[in-house]
C-alpha positions in Angstrom: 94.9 82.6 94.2 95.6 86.1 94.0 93.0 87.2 91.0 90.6 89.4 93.5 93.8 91.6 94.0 94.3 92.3 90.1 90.5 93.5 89.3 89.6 94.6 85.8 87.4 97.5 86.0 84.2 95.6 85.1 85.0 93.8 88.3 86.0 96.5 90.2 82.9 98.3 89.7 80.0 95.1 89.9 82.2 94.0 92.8 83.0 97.7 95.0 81.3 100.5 93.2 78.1 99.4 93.1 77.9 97.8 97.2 76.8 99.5 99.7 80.2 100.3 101.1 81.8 103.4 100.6 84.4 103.4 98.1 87.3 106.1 97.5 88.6 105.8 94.1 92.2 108.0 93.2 92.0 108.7 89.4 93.9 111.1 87.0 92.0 113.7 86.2 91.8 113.5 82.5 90.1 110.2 82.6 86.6 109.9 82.3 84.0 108.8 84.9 81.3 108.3 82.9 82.0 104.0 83.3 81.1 104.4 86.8 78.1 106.6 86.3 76.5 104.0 84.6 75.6 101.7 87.0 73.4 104.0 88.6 76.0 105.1 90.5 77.0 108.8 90.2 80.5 109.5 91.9 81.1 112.4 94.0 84.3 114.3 93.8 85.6 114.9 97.1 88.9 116.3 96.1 90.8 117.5 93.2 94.7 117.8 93.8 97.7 117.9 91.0 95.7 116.8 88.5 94.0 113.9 90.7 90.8 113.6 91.6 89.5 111.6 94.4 86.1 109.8 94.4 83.2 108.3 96.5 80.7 106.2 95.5 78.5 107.0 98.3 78.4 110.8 99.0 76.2 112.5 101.6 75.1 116.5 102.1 79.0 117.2 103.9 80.6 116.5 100.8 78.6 118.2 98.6 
């Protein structure tokens, strides 16, 4: 069974987003975060390259 490699993004985010691991998330810029600041999670931008932007879950006072 191979389903926890293919997550939707509901799972992605009750599953990763929302732990208390860190998380990086690669995204194309024009997309919208606001799914993942609804779980009480607001996601810190730690990069923003070609139109990409790079994502934490978990961002401390160094990447801010």
């Amino acid at each position: 069974d191979q389903s926890d490699w293919f997550l939707n993004t509901e799972g992605f985010i009750e599953r990763y987003w929302t732990s208390d691991k860190r998380i990086l998330l690669v995204m194309r810029e024009e997309q919208s975060t606001d799914l993942f600041e609804t779980r009480g999670v607001t996601p810190v931008v730690l990069a923003q390259v070609s139109g990409k932007l790079v994502l934490t879950n978990k961002g401390d006072e160094k990447d801010q």
